[in-house]
N, C-alpha and C positions, 0 to 999 in steps of 0.2 A: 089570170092576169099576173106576169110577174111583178114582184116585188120590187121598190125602188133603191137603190144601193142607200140613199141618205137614212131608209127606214131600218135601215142592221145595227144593231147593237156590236160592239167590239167582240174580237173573237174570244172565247172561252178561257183560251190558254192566255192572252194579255189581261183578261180579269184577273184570272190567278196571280200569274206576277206581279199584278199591281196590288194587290190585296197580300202576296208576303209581302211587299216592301215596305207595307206602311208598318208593320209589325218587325221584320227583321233588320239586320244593318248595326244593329246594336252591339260595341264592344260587349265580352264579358267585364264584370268587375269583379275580382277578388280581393275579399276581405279578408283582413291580420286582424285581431283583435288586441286588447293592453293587457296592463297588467291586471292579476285578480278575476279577468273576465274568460269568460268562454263562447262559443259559437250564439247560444241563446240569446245574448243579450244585442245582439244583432237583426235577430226577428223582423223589429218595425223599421229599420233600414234597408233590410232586403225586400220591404213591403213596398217601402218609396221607391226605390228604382224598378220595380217591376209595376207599378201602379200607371208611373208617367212613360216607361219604355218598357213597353208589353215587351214579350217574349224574351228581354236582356235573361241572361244565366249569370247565377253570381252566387257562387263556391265561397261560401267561410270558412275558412282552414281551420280543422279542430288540431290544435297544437297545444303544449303546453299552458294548457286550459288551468284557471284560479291557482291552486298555490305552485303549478307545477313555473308559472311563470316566473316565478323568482330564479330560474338557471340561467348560468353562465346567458350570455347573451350570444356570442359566439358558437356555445353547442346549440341555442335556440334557431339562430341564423341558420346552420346548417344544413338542419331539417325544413325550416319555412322554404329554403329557396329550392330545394329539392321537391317539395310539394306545390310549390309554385310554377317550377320548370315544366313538371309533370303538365299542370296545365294549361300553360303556356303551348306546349307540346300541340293539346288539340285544338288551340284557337292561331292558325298561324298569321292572322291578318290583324292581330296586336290585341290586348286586353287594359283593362287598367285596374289601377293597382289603392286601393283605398285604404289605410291605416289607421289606426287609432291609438292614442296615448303611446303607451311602451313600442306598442306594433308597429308602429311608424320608424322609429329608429331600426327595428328590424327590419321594415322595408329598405330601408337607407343604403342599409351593410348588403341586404340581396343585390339592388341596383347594383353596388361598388361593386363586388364579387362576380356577375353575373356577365360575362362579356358577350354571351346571344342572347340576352333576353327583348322581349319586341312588347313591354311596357310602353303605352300611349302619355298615358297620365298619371303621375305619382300623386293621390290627393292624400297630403298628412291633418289629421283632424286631431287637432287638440296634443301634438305629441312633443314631447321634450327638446327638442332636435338640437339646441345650443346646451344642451343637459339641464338638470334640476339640483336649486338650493333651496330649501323651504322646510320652515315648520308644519307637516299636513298631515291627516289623520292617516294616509297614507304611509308615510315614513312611521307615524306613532306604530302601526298594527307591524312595520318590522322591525324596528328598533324601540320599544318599547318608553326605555327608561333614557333615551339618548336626544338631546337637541340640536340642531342641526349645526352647531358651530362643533363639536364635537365627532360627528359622525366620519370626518376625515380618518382619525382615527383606525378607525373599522375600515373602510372602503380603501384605501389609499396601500393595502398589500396582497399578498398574492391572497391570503385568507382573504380580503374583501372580493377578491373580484371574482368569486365564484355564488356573487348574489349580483340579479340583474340590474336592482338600482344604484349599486356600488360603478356597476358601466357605466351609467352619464350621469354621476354625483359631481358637480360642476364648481366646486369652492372656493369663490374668488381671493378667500385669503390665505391659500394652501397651492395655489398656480405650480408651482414646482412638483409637487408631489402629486399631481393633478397629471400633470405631464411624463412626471416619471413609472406612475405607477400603472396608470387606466390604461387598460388592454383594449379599449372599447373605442371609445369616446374619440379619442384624442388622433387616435388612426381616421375614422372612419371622414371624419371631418378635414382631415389633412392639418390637423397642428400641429404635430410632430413628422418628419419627414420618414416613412419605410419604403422595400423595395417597389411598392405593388404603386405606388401614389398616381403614376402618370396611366397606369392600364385603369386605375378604378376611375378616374376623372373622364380618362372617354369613355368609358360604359355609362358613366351616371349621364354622358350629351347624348345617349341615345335615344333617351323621352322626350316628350315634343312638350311637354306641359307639367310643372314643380305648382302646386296650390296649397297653400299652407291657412290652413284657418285655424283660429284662436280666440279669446277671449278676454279682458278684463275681469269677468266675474267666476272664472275658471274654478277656484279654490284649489287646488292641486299642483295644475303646473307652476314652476315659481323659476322666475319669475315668467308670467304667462306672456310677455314677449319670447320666450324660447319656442313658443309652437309659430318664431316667423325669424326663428335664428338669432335671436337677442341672448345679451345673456349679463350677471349682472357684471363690475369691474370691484377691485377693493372698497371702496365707497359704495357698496350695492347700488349703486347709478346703474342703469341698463345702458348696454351699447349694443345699437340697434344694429340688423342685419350688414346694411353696407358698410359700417363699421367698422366690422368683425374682421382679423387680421385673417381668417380663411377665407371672408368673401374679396379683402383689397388683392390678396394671393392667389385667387381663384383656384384654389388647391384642391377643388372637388367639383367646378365647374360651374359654381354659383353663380358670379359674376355673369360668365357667358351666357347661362341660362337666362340671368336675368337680362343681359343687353340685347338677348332677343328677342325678348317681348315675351320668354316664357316662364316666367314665376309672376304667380297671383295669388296677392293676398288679400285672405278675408276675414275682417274682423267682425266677430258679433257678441254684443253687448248682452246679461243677462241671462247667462247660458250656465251651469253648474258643470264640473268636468265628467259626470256617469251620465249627461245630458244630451251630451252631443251628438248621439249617436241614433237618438228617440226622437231629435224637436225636427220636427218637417221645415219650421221656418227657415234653420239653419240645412237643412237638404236642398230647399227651392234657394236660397241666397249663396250658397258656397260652394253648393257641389253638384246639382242636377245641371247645370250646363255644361259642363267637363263630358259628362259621358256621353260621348257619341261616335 
């Protein structure tokens, strides 16, 4: 007696593809790490996104790993984005691009730089992006004997800016010499006008999605509105992101970004800055819905 058609199970080969698809489809994500950090300390982050998106692949670039991070930020770019391309290279249906602290700003300049790059999602965790002025144990372990009203000093000539936090030392009451001096900072963001401004501004609208998370309880970044583009004024008052005379100028695409519904920020409360990168709360709240 033959068999009745409603009694067949689906054919073999549509199990298969239905059982890769629940598993594949997933961007890669590459990881940049900060300053003072290396690939390890990334571990339990490459846990989370592989835990909740089986089979995602996600490449942390061993680059100028703990003290090598203190270079030029520009000769660091250079290399990230070339190790990046690389991988870019074999994912052509877009990746995303996750950074952290220092790393973040380095992603910033690859984006600018980068005019075929097929980056989905920029997600900056915790990173300087409007630069840093703060007293943090951070600055103590490079400038030892130096306070942060001082620090211009150092960072503000061509000797400074061959240390990477002299790049986005941000000192609201040295703005001129801020302007004049930082090789970094002041281009990448568009506050000073150079040749490349209008090529890096459409490269940076090639991402579909800018998510900037940050914290109050941060200790590091300073002020910790700069991980959402804040940054402080002469009266260390913070002026917030729309503020900022490169977001009203859209000088790097901010604005655009933003009127498209594609900058998203996340604030989370209670977070330490060598944290962010470990606490799953802040995985499930700020960043596991980006990747896909």
């Amino acid at each position: 007696m033959r068999a009745s058609r409603t009694s067949r199970g689906p054919p073999a080969v549509l199990m298969l593809l239905l059982a890769v698809g629940c598993t594949d489809g997933y961007k890669p994500v590459i990881i940049v790490h900060g300053i003072f950090d290396g690939p390890e300390q990334f571990e339990n982050l490459s846990m989370f996104i592989k835990k909740v998106h089986p089979g995602t692949e996600v490449p942390i670039i061993s680059l100028y790993n703990y003290k090598c991070s203190l270079k030029p930020l520009w000769v660091q770019v250079q290399d990230f984005r070339k190790a990046i391309e690389d991988t870019m290279k074999r994912f052509p249906e877009g990746v995303h691009l996750l950074c952290f602290s220092q790393g973040g700003l380095i992603c910033r300049a690859v984006l600018s730089t980068s005019p075929n790059h097929n980056v989905h999602t920029f997600i900056s965790l915790s990173s300087p992006l409007a630069g840093q002025y703060g007293d943090t144990d951070y600055l103590k372990w490079v400038f030892p004997d130096c306070a942060k009203k001082a620090v211009h000093v150092f960072c503000y000539n061509k000797w400074g800016q061959k240390c990477s936090i002299c790049d986005y030392w941000n000192d609201p009451h040295h703005r001129a010499g801020y302007l004049r001096s930082n090789t970094f900072l002041p281009l990448v963001n568009g506050e000073k006008p150079h040749k490349f401004i209008k090529d890096w501004r459409e490269n940076v609208l090639r991402i579909k999605k800018m998510v900037l998370i940050g914290g109050p309880d941060d200790g590091v970044i300073t002020p910790w509105q700069s991980s959402h583009y804040g940054s402080y004024d002469t009266k260390e008052d913070v002026v917030e992101m729309r503020n900022q005379e490169f977001y009203k100028n859209d000088t790097f695409g901010l604005k655009t970004l933003d009127a498209r519904g594609d900058v998203s920020v996340c604030v989370q409360s209670g977070v330490e800055h060598t944290h962010w990168h470990s606490n799953f709360t802040v995985f499930t709240n700020c960043i596991e819905k980006w990747l896909i």
